[in-house]
C-alpha positions in Angstrom: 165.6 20.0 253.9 164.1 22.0 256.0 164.3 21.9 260.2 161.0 23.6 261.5 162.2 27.5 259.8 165.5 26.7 259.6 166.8 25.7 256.0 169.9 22.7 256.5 172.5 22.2 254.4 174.1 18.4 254.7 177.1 18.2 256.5 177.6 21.9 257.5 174.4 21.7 259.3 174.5 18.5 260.6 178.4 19.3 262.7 176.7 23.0 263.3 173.5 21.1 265.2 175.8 18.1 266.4 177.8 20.7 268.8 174.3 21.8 270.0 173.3 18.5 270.7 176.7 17.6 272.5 176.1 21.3 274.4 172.8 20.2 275.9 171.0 22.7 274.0 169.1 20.2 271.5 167.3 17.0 272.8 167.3 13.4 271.8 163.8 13.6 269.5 165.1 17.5 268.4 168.1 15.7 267.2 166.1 13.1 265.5 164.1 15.9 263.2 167.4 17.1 262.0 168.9 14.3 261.1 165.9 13.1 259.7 165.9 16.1 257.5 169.2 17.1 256.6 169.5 15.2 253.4 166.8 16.3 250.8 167.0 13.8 248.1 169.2 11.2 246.1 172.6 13.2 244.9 175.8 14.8 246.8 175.2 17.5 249.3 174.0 20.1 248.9 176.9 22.6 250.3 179.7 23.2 248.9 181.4 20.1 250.1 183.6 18.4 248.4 182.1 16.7 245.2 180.1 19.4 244.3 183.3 21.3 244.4 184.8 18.2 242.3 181.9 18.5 239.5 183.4 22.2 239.3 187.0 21.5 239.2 185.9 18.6 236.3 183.9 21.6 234.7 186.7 23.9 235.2 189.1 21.2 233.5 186.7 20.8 230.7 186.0 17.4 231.7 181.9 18.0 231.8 179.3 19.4 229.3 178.8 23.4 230.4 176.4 24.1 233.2 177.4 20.2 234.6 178.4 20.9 238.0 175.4 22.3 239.9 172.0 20.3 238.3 170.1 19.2 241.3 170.2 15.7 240.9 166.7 14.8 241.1 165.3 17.4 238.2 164.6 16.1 234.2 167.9 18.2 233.4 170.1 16.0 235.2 168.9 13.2 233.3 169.2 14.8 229.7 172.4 16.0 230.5 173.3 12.0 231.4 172.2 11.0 228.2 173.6 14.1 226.3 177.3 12.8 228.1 176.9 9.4 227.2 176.4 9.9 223.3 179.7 12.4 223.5 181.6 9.7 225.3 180.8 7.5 222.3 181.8 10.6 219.8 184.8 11.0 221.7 185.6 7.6 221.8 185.3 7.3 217.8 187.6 10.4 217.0 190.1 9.4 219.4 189.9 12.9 221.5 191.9 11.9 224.7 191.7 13.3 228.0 194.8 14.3 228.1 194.8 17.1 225.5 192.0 18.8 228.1 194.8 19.2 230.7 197.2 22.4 229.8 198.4 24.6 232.2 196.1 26.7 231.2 193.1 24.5 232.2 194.8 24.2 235.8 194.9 27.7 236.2 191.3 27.7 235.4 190.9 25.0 238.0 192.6 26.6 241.0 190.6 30.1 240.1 187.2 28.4 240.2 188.2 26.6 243.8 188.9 29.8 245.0 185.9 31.8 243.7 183.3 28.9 244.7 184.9 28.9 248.1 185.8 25.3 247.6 187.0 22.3 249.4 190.2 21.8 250.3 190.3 18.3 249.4 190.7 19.9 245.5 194.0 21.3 246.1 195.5 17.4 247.0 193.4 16.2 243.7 194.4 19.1 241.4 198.4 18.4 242.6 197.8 14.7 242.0 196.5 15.2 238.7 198.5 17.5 236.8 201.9 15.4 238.7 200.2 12.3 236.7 199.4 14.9 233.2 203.1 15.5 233.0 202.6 19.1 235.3 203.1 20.4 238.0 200.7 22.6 240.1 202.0 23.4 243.6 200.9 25.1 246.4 202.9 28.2 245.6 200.3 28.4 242.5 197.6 28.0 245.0 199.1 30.9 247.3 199.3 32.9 244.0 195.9 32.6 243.0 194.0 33.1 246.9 195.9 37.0 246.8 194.1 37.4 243.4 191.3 35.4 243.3 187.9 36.6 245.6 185.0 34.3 247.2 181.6 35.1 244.6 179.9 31.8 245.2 177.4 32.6 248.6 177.2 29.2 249.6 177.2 27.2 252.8 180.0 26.6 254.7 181.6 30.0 253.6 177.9 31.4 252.4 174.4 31.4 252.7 173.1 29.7 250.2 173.0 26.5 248.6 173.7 24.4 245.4 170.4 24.4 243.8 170.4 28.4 244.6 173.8 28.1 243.0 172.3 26.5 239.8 169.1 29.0 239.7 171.6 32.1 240.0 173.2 31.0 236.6 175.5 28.3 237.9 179.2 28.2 237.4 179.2 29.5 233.6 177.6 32.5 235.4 180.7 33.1 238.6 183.3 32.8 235.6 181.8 35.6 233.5 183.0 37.7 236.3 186.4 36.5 236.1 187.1 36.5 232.5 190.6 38.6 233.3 191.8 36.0 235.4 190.4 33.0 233.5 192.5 31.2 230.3 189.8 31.5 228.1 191.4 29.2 225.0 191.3 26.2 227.0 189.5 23.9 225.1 186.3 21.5 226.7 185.2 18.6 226.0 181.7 19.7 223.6 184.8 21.2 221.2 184.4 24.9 222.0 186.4 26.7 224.3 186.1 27.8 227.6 185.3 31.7 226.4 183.0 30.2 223.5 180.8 28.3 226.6 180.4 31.0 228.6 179.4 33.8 226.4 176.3 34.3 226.9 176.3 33.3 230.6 174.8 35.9 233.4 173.9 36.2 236.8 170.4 35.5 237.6 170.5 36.0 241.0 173.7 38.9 242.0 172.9 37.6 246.1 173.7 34.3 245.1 176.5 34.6 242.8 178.3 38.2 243.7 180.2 40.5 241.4 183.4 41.3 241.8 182.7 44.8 243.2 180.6 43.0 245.8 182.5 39.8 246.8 181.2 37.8 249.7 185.0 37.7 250.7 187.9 39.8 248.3 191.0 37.6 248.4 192.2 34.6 250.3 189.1 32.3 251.0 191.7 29.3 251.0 195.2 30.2 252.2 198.8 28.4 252.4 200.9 28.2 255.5 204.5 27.7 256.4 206.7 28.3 259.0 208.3 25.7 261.2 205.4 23.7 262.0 204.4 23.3 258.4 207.7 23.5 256.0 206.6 21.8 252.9 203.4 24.2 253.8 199.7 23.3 254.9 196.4 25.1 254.3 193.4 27.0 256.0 189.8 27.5 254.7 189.9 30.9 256.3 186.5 32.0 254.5 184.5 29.0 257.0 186.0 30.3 260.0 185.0 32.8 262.7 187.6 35.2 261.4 188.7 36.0 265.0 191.2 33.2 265.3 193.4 33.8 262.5 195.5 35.7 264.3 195.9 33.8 267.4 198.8 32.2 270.4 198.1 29.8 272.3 199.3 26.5 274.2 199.0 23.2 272.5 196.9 20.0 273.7 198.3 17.2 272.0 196.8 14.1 270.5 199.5 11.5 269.3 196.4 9.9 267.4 192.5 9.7 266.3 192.4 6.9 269.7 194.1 9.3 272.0 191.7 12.2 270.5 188.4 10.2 270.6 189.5 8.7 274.6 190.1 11.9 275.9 188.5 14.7 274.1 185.5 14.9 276.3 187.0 14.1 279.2 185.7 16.8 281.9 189.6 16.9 283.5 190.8 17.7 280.1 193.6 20.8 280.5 191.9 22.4 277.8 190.2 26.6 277.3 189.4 28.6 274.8 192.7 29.6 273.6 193.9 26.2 273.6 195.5 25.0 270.2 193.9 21.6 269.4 196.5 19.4 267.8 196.6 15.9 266.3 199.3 13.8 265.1 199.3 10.7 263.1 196.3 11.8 260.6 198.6 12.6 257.5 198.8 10.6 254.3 200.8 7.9 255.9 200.0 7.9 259.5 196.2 7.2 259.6 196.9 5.3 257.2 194.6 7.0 254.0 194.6 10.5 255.1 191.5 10.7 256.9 189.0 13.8 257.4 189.4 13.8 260.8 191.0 18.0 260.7 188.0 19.4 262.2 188.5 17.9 265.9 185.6 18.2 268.1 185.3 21.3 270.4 186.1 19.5 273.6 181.9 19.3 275.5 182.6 21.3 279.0 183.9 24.4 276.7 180.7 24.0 274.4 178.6 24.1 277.1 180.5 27.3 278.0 179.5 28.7 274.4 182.9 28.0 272.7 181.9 27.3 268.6 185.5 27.5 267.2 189.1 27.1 268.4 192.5 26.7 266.6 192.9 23.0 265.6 195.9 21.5 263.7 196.4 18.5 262.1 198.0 16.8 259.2 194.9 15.3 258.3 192.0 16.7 255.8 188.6 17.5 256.4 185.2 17.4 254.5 184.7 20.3 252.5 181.3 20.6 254.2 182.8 21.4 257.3 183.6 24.8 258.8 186.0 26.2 262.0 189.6 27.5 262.5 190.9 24.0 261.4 194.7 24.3 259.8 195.0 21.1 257.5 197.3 18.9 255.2 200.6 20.0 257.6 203.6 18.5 255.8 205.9 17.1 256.2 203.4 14.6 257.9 204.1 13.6 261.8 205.0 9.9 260.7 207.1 10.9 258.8 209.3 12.9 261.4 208.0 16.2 260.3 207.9 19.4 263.4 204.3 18.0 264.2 205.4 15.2 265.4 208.1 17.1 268.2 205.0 19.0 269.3 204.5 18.5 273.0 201.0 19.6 275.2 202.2 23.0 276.8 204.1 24.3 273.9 202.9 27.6 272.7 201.8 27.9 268.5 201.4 30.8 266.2 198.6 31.0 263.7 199.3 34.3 261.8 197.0 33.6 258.1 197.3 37.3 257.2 200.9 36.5 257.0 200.6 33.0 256.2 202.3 31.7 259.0 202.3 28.7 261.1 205.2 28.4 264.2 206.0 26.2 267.3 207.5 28.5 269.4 210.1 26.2 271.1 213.8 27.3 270.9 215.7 25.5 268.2 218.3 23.8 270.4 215.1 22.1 272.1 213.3 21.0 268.4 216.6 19.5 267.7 216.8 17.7 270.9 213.0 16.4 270.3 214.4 15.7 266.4 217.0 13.5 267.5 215.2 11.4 270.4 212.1 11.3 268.1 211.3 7.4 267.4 209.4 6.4 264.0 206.5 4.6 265.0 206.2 0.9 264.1 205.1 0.1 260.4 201.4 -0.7 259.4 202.3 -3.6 257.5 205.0 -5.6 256.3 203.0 -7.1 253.2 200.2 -6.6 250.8 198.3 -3.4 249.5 199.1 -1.6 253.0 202.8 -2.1 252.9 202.7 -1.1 248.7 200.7 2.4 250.0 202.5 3.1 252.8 206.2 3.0 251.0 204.9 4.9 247.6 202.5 7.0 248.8 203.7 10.7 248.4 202.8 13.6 251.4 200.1 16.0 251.0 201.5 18.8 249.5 202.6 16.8 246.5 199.6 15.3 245.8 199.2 11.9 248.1 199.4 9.5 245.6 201.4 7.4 244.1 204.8 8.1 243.2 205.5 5.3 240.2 202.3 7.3 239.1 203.7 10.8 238.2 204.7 11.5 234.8 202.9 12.4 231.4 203.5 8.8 229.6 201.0 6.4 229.2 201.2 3.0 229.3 200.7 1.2 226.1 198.2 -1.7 225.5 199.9 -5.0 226.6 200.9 -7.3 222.5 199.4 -10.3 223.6 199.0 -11.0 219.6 
């Protein structure tokens, strides 16, 4: 947990301290203390990664008991609450209270707010799309680009923060961030213990205002997580701009292309690389269908000969994901994906891109005579599979910003029990 008086937090810390390894500033044995120290205990890191972000949205969703989402895993309340969950599956179980009457629009909302506020992984817009597609809903990415010019950062912890989960947890937890948002919050939705959501959080307060901020003193006011378009991204794609340097979200530069994670992990690191600072890092083939699986391969490595010149971030693109631990000017989820023929995949090395997140744009700027020229002589690339689970994913699997699951899956109906008497 700790790295002589340096405090780690899993994942963030451990790409943080990887670059200074790959730099030359760490050693082999200073390497070894950090990664024999980065992980504290049994449980899910300790960042805001992705599932503790998860145990929020579930929280949010009213899917958990209150205060849920940020027990340390390894304390005596983590266990009660186990057991307290257990006996209200059972009671749930007997009254026939489904799931399914959790998920309302309003209960989304909720959802999308609390990924905002917490500063949350990006991997939760995917699974919140997915999920109310398959509750008979629809949450979008316009909803999401609603919310982020509405909706500020209050949870100070690491990768957009300071602090971490178990700080989170001491500072009043999540019941504590939401009762600074109660204007913006649905508070009728109903949870799973029977109340609702304004019933749970009643007598919730910040412990620790450093920790959890208020809304007069947000650790960022709007747009921690922000959508893209433009013609690089039409269907849209999306930017943690909170875990970046904030000095590349407005930025031009050339493109370096990687048709794939191979090309990317061959030549990355290759000292003759045509690659500086202002260089757009691209990859292609990382998207829903192209990997295939979707991979979290969006934060590309910072190419070694321009970390050893003290280069930390650059613009990278991708239509992959990336861990929600992870940190960096790293535009994600581009659809449609570059397998499946979308601008990504007409990008060539040289080309010059636009990142402009203050106005939410993401452009190739390459006359449209010459995109449709690349359109036309574009060839798909060859299938994964002909048969089996592969070929079934591949065909039905949908892009990212509709969810990237299955399409036969969508819908509110539910499959009966099979008569087999």
């Amino acid at each position: 947990a700790y790295w002589r008086d340096t405090t780690l937090g899993s994942g963030t810390d451990a790409w943080k301290y990887w670059a200074e390894r790959c730099a030359g500033n760490l050693c082999e044995s200073q390497w070894k203390e950090i990664e024999n120290c980065i992980a504290r205990s049994a449980g899910t890191c300790m960042t805001m990664g992705t599932a503790s972000t998860m145990a929020c949205i579930a929280e949010a969703l009213g899917f958990t008991l209150p205060g849920a989402s940020s027990i340390p895993a390894v304390v005596a309340e983590h266990s009660r609450l186990a057991v307290a969950s257990g006996r209200l599956a059972v009671e749930m179980a007997w009254s026939d209270r489904k799931p399914s009457k959790l998920l309302t629009a309003g209960s989304f909302s909720n959802a999308m707010i609390t990924q905002l506020s917490i500063g949350g992984s990006t991997n939760a817009i995917v699974h919140l799309i997915a999920m109310s597609l398959r509750a008979g809903l629809k949450v979008t990415l316009d909803d999401f680009d609603r919310w982020s010019r509405k909706v500020p950062i209050l949870a100070n912890v690491r990768p957009s923060g300071k602090f971490l989960m178990e700080d989170f947890h001491r500072a009043g937890g999540l019941r504590a961030l939401w009762s600074n948002l109660t204007d913006l919050l649905d508070l009728s939705t109903q949870q799973v213990n029977g109340k609702t959501l304004g019933e749970s959080i009643a007598e919730a307060q910040i412990i620790d205002h450093e920790v959890i901020r208020p809304r007069s003193n947000p650790l960022v006011d709007h747009a921690g997580t922000c959508v893209l378009r433009g013609n690089l991204a039409p269907n849209g794609c999306v930017i943690k701009s909170s875990a970046t340097s904030g000095q590349l979200l407005t930025h031009r530069g050339p493109a370096v292309v990687f048709e794939n994670y191979s090309d990317l992990k061959k030549r990355i690191h290759d000292p003759d690389l045509q690659v500086t600072a202002d260089s757009v890092l691209v990859l292609k083939d990382a998207g829903p269908n192209g990997a295939p699986g979707f991979p979290e391969w969006g934060m590309l490595p910072i190419p070694e000969k321009l970390l050893k010149q003290g280069v930390r971030d650059m613009v990278r693109i991708s239509d992959a994901r990336m861990s929600g631990t992870s940190y960096g000017t790293c535009v994600l989820h581009i659809s449609p994906e570059s397998r499946s023929g979308g601008p990504l995949a007409w990008v060539h090395s040289g080309d010059i891109i636009e990142l402009d997140v203050p106005n939410r744009q993401l452009n190739l700027l390459v006359p449209e005579a010459e995109l449709a020229k690349r359109k036309n002589n574009w060839i798909r690339p060859r299938e994964h599979a002909s048969r089996g689970y592969t070929w079934l994913y591949t065909k039905h699997v949908t892009q990212a910003d509709q969810g990237c699951d299955f399409d036969f899956l969508e819908g509110g109906d539910y499959a009966r029990e099979p008569d087999i008497f």
